[in-house]
MARFI-627530 format. One record per atom (N, C-alpha, C, O, CB): residue in three letters; residue number from 1; atom name; x, y, z. Coordinates in pm, whole numbers, plus 50000, padded with zeros to 5 digits. Glycine has a CB too. Layout:
  lovex  mifi  bado      x      y      z
    ALA   NUM    CA      X      Y      Z
...
! end
This chain:
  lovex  mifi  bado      x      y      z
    UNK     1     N  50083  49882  50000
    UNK     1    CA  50000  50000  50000
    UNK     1     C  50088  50125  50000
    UNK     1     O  50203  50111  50042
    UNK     1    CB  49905  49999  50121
    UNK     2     N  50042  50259  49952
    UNK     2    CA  50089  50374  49971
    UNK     2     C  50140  50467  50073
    UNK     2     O  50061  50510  50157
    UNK     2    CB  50032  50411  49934
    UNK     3     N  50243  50496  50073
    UNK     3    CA  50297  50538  50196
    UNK     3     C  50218  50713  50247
    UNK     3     O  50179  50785  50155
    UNK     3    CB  50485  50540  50162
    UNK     4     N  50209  50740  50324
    UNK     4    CA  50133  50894  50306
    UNK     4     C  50207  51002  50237
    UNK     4     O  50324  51033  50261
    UNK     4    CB  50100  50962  50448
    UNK     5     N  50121  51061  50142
    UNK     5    CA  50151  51147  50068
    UNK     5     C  50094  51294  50091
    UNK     5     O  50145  51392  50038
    UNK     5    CB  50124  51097  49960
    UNK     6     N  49969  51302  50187
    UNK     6    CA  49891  51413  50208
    UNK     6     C  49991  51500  50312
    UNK     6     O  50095  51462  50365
    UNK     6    CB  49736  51369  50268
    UNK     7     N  49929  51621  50321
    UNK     7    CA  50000  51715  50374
    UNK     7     C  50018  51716  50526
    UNK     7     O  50106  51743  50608
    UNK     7    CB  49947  51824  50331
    UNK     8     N  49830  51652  50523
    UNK     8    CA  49813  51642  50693
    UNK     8     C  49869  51514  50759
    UNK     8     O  49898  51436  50667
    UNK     8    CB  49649  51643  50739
    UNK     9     N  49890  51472  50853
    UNK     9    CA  49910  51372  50916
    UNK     9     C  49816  51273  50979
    UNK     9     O  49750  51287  51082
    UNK     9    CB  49972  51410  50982
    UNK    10     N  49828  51135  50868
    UNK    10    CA  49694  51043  50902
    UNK    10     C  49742  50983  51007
    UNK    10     O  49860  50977  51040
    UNK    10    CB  49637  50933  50792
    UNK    11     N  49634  50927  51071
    UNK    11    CA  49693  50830  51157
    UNK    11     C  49566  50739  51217
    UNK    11     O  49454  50785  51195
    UNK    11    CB  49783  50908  51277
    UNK    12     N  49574  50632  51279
    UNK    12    CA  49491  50533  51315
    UNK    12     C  49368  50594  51449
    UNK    12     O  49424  50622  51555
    UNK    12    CB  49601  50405  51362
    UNK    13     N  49247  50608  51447
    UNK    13    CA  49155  50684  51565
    UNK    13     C  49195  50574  51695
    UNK    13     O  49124  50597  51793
    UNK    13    CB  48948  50690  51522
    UNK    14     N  49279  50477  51713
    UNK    14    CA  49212  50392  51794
    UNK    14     C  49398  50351  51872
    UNK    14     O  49414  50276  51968
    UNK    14    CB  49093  50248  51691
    UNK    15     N  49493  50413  51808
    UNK    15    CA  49611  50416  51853
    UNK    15     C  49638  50553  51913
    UNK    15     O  49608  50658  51855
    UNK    15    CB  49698  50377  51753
    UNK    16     N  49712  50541  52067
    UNK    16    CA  49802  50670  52116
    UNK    16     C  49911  50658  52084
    UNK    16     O  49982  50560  52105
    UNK    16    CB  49814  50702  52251
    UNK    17     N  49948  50786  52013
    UNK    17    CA  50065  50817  51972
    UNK    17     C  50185  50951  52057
    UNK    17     O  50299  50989  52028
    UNK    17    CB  50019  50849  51833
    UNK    18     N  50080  50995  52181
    UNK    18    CA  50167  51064  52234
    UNK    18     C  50204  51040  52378
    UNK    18     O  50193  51121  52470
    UNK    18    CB  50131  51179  52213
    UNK    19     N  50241  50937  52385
    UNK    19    CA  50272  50882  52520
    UNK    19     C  50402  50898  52591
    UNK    19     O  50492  50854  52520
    UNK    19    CB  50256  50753  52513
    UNK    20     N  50450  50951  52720
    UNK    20    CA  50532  50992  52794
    UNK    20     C  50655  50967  52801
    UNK    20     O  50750  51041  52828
    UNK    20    CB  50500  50979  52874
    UNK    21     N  50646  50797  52761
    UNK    21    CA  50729  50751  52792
    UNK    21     C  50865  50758  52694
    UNK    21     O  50837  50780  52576
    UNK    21    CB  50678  50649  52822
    UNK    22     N  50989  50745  52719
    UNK    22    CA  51128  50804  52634
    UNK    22     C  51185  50686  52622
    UNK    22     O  51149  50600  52703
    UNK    22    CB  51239  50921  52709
    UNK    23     N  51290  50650  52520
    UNK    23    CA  51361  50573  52546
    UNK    23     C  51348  50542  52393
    UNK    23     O  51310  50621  52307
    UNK    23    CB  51336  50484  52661
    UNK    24     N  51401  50363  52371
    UNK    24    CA  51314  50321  52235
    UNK    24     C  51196  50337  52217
    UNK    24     O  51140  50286  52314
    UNK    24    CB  51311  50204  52205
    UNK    25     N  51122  50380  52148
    UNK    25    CA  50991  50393  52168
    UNK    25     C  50975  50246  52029
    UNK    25     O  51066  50218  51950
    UNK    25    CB  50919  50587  52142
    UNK    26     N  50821  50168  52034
    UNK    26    CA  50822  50109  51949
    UNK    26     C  50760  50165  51815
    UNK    26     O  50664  50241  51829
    UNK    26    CB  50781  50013  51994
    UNK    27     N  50795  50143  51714
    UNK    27    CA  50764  50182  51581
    UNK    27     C  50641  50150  51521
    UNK    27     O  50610  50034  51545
    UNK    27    CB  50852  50135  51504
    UNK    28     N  50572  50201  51464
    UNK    28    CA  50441  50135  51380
    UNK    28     C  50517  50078  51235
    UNK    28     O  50579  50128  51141
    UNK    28    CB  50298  50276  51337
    UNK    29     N  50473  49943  51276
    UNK    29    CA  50480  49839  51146
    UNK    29     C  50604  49734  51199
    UNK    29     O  50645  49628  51150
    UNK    29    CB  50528  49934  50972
    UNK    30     N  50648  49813  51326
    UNK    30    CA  50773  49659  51407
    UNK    30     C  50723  49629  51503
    UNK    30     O  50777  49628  51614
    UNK    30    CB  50943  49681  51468
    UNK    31     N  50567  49587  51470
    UNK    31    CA  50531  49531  51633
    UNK    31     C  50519  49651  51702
    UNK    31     O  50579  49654  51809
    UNK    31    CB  50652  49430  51717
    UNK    32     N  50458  49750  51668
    UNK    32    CA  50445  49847  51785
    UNK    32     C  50305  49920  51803
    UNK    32     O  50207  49848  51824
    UNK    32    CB  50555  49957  51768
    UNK    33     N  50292  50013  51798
    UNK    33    CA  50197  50125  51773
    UNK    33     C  50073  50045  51634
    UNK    33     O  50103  50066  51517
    UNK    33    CB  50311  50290  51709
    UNK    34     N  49972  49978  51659
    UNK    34    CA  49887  49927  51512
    UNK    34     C  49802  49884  51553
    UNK    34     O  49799  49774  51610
    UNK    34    CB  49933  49828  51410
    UNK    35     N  49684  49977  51532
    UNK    35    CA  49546  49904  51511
    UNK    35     C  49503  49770  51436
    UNK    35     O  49508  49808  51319
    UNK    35    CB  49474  49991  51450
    UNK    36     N  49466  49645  51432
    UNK    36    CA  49404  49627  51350
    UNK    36     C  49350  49474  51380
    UNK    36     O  49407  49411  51470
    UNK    36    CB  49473  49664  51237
    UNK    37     N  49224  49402  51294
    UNK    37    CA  49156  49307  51390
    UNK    37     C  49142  49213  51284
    UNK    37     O  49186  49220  51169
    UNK    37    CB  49014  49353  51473
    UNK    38     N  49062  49110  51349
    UNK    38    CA  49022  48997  51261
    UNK    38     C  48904  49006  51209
    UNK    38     O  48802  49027  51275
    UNK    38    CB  49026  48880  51320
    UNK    39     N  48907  48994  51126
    UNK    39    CA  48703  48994  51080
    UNK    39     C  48661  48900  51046
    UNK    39     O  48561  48919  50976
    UNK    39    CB  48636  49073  50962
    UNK    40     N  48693  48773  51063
    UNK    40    CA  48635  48656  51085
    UNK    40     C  48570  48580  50972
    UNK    40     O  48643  48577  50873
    UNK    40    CB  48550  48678  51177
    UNK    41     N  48488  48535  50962
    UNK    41    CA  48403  48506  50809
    UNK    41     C  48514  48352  50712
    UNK    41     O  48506  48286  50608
    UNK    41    CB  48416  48721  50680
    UNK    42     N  48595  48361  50816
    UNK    42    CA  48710  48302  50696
    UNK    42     C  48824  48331  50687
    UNK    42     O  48918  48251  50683
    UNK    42    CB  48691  48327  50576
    UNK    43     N  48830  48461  50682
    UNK    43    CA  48929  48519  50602
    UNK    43     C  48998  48602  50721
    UNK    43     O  48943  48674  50804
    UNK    43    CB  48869  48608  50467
    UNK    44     N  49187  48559  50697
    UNK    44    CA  49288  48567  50762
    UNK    44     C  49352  48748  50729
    UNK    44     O  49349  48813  50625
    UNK    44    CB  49380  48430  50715
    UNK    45     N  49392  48773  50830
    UNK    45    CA  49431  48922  50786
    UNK    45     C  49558  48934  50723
    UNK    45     O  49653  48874  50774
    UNK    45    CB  49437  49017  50902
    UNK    46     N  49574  48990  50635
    UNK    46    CA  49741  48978  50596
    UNK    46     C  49828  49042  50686
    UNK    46     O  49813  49128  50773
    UNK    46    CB  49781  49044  50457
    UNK    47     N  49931  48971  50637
    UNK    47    CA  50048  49066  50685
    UNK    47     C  50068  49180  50682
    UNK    47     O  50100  49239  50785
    UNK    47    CB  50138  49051  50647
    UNK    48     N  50056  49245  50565
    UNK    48    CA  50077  49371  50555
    UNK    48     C  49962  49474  50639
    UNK    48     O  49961  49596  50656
    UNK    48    CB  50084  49391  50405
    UNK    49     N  49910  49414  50662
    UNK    49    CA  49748  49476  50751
    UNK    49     C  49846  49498  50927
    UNK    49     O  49823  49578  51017
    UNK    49    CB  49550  49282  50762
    UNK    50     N  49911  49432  50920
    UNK    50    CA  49919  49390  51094
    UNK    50     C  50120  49462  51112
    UNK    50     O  50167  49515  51213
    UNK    50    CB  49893  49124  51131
    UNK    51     N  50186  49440  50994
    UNK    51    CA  50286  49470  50990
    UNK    51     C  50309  49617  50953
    UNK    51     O  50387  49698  51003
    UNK    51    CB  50332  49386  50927
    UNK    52     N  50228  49629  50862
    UNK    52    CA  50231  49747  50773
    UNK    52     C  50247  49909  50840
    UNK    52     O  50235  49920  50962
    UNK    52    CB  50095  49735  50694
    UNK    53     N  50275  50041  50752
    UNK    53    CA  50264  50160  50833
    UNK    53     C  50142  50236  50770
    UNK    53     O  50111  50335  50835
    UNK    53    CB  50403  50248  50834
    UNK    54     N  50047  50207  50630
    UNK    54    CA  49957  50249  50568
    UNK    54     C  49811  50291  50663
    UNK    54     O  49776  50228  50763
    UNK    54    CB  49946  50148  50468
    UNK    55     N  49758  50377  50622
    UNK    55    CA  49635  50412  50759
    UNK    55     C  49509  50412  50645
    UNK    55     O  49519  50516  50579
    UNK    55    CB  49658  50614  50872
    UNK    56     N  49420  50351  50611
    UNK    56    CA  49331  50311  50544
    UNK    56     C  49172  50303  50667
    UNK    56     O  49134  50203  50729
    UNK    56    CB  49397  50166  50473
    UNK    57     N  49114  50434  50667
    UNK    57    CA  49003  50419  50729
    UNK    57     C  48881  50326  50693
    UNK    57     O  48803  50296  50783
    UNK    57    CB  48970  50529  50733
    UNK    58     N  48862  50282  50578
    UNK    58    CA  48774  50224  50484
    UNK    58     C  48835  50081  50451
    UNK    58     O  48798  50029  50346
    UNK    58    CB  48760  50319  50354
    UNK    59     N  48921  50013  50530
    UNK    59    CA  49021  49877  50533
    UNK    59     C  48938  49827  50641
    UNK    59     O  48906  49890  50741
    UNK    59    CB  49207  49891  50572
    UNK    60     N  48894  49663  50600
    UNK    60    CA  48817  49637  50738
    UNK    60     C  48934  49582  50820
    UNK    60     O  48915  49612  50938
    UNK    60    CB  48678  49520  50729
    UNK    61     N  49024  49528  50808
    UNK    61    CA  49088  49444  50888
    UNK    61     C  49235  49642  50967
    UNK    61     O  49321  49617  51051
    UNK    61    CB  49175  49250  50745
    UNK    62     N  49223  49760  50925
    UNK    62    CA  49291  49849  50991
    UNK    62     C  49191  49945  51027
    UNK    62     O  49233  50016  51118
    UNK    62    CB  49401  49900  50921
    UNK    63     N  49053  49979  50982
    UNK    63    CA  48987  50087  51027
    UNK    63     C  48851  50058  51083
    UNK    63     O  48825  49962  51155
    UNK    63    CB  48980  50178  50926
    UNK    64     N  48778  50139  51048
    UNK    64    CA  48629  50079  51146
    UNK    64     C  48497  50031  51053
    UNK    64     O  48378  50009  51075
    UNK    64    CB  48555  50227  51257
    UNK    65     N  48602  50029  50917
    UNK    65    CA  48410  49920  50870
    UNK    65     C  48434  49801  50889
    UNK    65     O  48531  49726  50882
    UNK    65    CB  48332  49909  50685
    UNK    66     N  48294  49792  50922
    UNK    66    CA  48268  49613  50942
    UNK    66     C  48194  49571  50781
    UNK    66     O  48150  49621  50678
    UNK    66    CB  48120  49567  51111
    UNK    67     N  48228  49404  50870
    UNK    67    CA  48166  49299  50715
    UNK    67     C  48064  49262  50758
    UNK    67     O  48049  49216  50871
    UNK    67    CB  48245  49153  50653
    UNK    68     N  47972  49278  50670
    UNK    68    CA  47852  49259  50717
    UNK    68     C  47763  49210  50573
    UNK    68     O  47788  49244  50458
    UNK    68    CB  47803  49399  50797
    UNK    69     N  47671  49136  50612
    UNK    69    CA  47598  49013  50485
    UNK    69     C  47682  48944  50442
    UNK    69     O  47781  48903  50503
    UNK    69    CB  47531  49062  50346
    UNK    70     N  47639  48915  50290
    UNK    70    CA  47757  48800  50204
    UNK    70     C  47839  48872  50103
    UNK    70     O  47830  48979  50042
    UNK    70    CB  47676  48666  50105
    UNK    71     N  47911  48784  50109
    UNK    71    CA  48101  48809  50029
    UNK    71     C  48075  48801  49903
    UNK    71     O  47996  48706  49906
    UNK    71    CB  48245  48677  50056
    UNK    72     N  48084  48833  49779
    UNK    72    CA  48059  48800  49662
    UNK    72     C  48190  48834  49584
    UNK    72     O  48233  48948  49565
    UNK    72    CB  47935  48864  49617
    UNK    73     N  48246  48716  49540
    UNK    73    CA  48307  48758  49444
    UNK    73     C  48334  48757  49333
    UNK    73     O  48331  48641  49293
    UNK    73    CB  48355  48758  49456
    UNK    74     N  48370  48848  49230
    UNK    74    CA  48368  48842  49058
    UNK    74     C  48489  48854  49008
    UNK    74     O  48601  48855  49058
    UNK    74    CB  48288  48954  48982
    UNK    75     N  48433  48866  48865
    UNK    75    CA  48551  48943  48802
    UNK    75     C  48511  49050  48659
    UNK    75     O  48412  49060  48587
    UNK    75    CB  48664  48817  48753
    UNK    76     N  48592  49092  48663
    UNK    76    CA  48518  49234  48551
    UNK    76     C  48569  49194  48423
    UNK    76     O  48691  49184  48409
    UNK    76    CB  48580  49424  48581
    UNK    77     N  48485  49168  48317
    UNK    77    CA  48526  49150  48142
    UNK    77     C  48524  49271  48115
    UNK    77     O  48611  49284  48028
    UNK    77    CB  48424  49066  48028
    UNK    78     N  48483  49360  48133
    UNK    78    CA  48519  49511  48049
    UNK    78     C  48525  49612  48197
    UNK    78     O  48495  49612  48317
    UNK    78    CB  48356  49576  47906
    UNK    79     N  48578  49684  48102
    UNK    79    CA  48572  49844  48165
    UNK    79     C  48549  49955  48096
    UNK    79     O  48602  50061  48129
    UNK    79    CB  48685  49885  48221
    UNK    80     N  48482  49945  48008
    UNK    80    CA  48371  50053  47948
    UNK    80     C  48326  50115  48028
    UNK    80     O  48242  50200  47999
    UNK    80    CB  48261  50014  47883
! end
């Protein structure tokens, strides 16, 4: 995924990022600082979801939509 490019500074609603403490602090994307969950249904979260530094509000497995009804999946013959 894309690293941030916007001006403002994204970041996860559900992580503190300004905490007291000094020293090493841990990093987001080494095991540190990262929101993000299982959504169940089946389907395993990737790595890059859990490892990653990308902030995707609209990601179910890093932000806050849920899955909800059935999964459907296709594939597209055109793009007209």
């Amino acid at each position: 995924m894309a690293e941030q490019t916007e001006k403002a500074f994204l970041k996860q609603p559900k992580v503190f990022l300004s905490s007291k403490k000094s020293g090493k602090g841990k990093k987001p994307g080494k095991g540190g600082n990262r929101f993000w969950k299982s959504i169940g249904l089946g389907f395993k979260t990737p790595r890059e979801a859990i490892e990653g530094t990308y902030i995707d509000k609209k990601c179910p497995f890093t932000g806050t939509v849920s899955i909800r009804g059935r999964i459907i999946a296709g594939t597209c013959h055109s793009a007209k």
